[in-house]
N, C-alpha and C positions, 0 to 999 in steps of 0.2 A: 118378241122373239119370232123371228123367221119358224112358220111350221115347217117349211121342206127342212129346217135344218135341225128344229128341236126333237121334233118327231123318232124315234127310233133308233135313235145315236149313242144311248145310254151306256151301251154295251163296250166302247170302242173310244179311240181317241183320248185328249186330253185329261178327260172325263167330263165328257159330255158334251164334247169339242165335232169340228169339222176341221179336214185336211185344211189348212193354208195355201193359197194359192202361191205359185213358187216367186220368189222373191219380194213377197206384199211387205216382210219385215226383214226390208235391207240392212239393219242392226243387229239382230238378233248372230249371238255368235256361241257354237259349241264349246264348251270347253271339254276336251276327251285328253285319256290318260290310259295309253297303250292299245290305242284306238276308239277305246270304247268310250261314248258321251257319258258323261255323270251330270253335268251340271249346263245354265244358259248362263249368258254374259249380254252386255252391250256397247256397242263402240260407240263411242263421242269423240265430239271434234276439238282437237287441242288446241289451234289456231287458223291462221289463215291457209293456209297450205289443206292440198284434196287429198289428206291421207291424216292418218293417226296412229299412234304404239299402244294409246290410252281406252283399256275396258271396264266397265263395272260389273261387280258381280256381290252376290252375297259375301260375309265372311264365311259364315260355316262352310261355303265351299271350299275355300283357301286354307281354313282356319291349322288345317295338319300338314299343309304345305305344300308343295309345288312342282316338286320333282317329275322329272317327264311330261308337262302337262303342255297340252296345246289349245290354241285358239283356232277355232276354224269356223272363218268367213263367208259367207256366201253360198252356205248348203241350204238345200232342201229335201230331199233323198238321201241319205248316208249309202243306199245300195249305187245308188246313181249320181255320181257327183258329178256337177254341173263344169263345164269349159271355165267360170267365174271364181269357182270356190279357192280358197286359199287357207292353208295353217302354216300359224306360226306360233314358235315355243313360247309361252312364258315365261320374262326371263327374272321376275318380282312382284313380289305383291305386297300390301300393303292395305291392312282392314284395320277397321276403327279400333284406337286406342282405348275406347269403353266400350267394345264389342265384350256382350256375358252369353258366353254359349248355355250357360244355365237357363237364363232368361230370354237368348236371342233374341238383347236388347242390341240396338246398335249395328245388325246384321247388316254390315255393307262393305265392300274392298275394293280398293282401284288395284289394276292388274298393267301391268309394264311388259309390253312384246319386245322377243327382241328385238326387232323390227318395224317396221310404220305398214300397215296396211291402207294399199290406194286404194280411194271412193273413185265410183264411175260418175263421176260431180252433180253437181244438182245441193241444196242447201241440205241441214238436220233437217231430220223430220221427213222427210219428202220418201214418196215410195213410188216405183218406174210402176207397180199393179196393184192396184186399191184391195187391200185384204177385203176377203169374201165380207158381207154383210152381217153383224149380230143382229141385223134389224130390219125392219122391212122399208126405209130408206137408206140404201145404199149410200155411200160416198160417189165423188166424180171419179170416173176410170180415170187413170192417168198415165200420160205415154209410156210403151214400154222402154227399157233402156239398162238402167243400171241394175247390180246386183250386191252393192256395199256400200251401205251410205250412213253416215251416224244418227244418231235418236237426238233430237232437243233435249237438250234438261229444262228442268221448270225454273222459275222464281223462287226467289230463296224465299225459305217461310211459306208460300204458296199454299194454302187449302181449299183443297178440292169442293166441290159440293155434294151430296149425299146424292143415292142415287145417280149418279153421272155412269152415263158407259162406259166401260172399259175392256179393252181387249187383252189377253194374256195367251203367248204363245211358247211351244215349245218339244221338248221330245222327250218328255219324261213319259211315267208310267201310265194308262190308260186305266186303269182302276186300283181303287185301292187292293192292296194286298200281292199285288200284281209281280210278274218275275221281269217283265220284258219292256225297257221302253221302247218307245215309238223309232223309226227309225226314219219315217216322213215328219214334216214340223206341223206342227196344230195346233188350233188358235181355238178358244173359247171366249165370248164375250160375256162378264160378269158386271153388275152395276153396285158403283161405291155406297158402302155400308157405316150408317150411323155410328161415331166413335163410339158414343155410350150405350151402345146397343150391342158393340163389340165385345167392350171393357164387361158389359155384362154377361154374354155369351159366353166368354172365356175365363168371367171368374169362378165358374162351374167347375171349372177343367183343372184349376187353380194357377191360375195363368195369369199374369199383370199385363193390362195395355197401357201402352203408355201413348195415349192420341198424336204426341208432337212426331213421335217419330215412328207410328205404324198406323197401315192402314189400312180397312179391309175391303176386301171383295165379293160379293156371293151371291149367293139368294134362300131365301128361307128354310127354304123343301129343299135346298143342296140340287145336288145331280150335277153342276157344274163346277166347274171346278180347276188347279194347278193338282198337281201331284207329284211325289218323287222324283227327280232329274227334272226338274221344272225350276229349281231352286235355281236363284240368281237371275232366272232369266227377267226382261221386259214386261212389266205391266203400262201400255199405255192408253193414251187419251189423244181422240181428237183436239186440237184449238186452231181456228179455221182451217187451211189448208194441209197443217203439219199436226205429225206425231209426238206426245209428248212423254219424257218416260218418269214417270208421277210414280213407280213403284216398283222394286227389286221381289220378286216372290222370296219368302222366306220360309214361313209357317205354316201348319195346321194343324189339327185332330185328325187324324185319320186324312180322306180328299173326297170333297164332295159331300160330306154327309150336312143333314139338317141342320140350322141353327149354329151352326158350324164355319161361318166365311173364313174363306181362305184370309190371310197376313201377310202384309208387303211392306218393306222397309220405304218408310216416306221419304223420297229422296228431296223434296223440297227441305227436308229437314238439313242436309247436309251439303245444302252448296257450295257455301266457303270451304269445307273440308275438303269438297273433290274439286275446285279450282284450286286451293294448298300443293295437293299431292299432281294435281298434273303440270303445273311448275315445276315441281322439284323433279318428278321421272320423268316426264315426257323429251326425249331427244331431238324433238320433231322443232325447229325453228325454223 
C-alpha cells in the first residue's frame, strides 16, 4: 500500500479510500433518485455499436423498484458536473430470479435506459486516466480522452485468485454510521479474500457464503473498505491492459471493520444470465 495514500485517510473517503482521479472509471454510473445518488451501476457493451442502454447493478438496489430513477454517466463531482456527463431515466429492470434479499443471495440486476448512452470509443475496460495507484507500482498513464466507456465482463465461471488486487470505487458513505455520502467518487483498493476464510468470517455473524457466487475483498485490520451507497457499484481487476468487473459490491457488517471483508456478487458467476437479459432489453442493434 502507497504510504502517501494509506497514511492518515482513515477519517474520510470511501473508508479509507482516496479521491479517484476524474474519469480513471469511465464505467462507473450514479444511480440517483430525485437527485440524490443512493446507489453505483456499470455500463457494458451490448454490441458492436460505441454506445449501450445496458447497466449492472445490485438487486437490492432495484429490488423496490424504479420509479424516478436515473442513471448518470460520466460524473465525478456531483457539485461540478463535468461538459461529458449524462442522465438518463431507467426505464426497467430486471434482478435475478433467485435474488433472496434475506440472504443477499444472488444480488445482481441488469437495468434498461431509456436510451443508449454514447462511449467516447476506445474498447471495455480501457480508461482515458490511469486510476490513482493502490500500490507502489503504478499502471501506464494513458492518453486522456474519453469520459464513458464500458467495464469488460469476465469469463463465465472465472475464479479469481486469492489475494489479487482490486479496486472499488464510488460515492457512498465515508464511515460507517455516517449521514452523508460522498459527493466526489473514490476508489479504495482492497485485495481478494480466501472463500473459506470468508465463509468463516461471516459464519460468526450468521451469514451463509456461498463461494460460486460471492466474493470478498478486504484486509484483516479493516480500515478499508465499500460502504453504504457504494452498493451496486464496480469492483474491478486489472488483466493486462483493461479493467475487469469481477464484482458487484453488495454486503457487509458494518464498513470497514476487522475480520470483516467487504461481499461482492461474483459476476463471473452470471454471465449467461446477463448475456440472456441483454438480448432481450437491449434496443441497441
Amino acid at each position: 500500500m502507497d504510504e502517501a495514500d494509506a497514511v492518515g485517510r482513515m477519517d474520510q473517503e470511501i473508508v479509507g479510500g482516496i479521491e479517484a482521479r476524474p474519469h480513471s472509471f469511465p464505467w462507473i454510473v450514479s444511480l440517483q433518485q430525485g437527485a440524490s445518488h443512493f446507489c453505483g451501476a456499470s455500463i457494458v457493451r451490448v454490441g458492436p455499436k460505441e454506445e449501450s442502454d445496458i447497466i449492472l447493478t445490485a438487486a437490492h438496489c432495484v429490488a423496490d423498484g424504479i420509479s424516478g430513477v436515473y442513471a448518470v454517466a460520466g460524473a465525478h463531482d456531483f457539485y461540478q458536473p463535468s461538459s461529458g456527463q449524462t442522465s438518463v431515466r431507467v426505464a426497467r429492470s430486471v434482478y435475478h430470479p433467485a435474488y433472496d434479499p434475506d440472504t443477499t443471495m444472488n444480488d445482481i440486476a441488469v437495468l434498461k435506459l431509456e436510451r443508449p448512452i454514447k462511449f467516447s470509443g476506445g474498447g471495455c475496460g480501457q480508461t482515458p486516466v490511469a486510476p490513482r495507484p493502490n500500490s507502489l507500482s503504478p499502471g501506464p498513464q494513458l492518453s486522456s480522452g474519453a469520459a464513458i466507456l464500458p467495464v469488460c465482463l469476465p469469463a463465465s465461471g472465472e475464479m479469481v485468485p486469492d489475494n489479487t488486487e482490486a479496486t472499488v470505487a464510488g460515492w457512498g458513505l465515508t464511515r460507517e454510521g455516517g449521514y452523508d455520502t460522498s459527493s466526489i467518487l473514490m476508489q479504495v483498493g482492497v485485495p481478494t479474500v480466501n472463500s473459506r476464510a470468508l465463509a468463516s468470517a461471516y459464519a460468526s455473524q450468521g451469514i451463509l457464503i456461498d463461494p460460486l457466487a460471492m466474493l470478498g475483498a478486504g484486509y484483516s485490520q479493516g480500515g478499508k473498505d465499500a460502504c453504504q451507497g457504494d452498493s451496486g457499484g464496480p469492483l474491478v481487476m486489472k488483466s493486462g491492459s483493461k479493467y475487469v468487473l469481477q464484482g458487484i459490491t453488495s454486503f457487509g457488517v458494518g464498513c470497514a471493520r476487522a475480520g470483516l471483508p467487504g461481499v461482492y456478487t461474483r459476476v463471473s458467476n452470471y454471465i449467461p444470465w446477463i448475456s440472456t437479459q441483454i438480448k432481450s432489453l437491449s434496443s441497441v442493434r
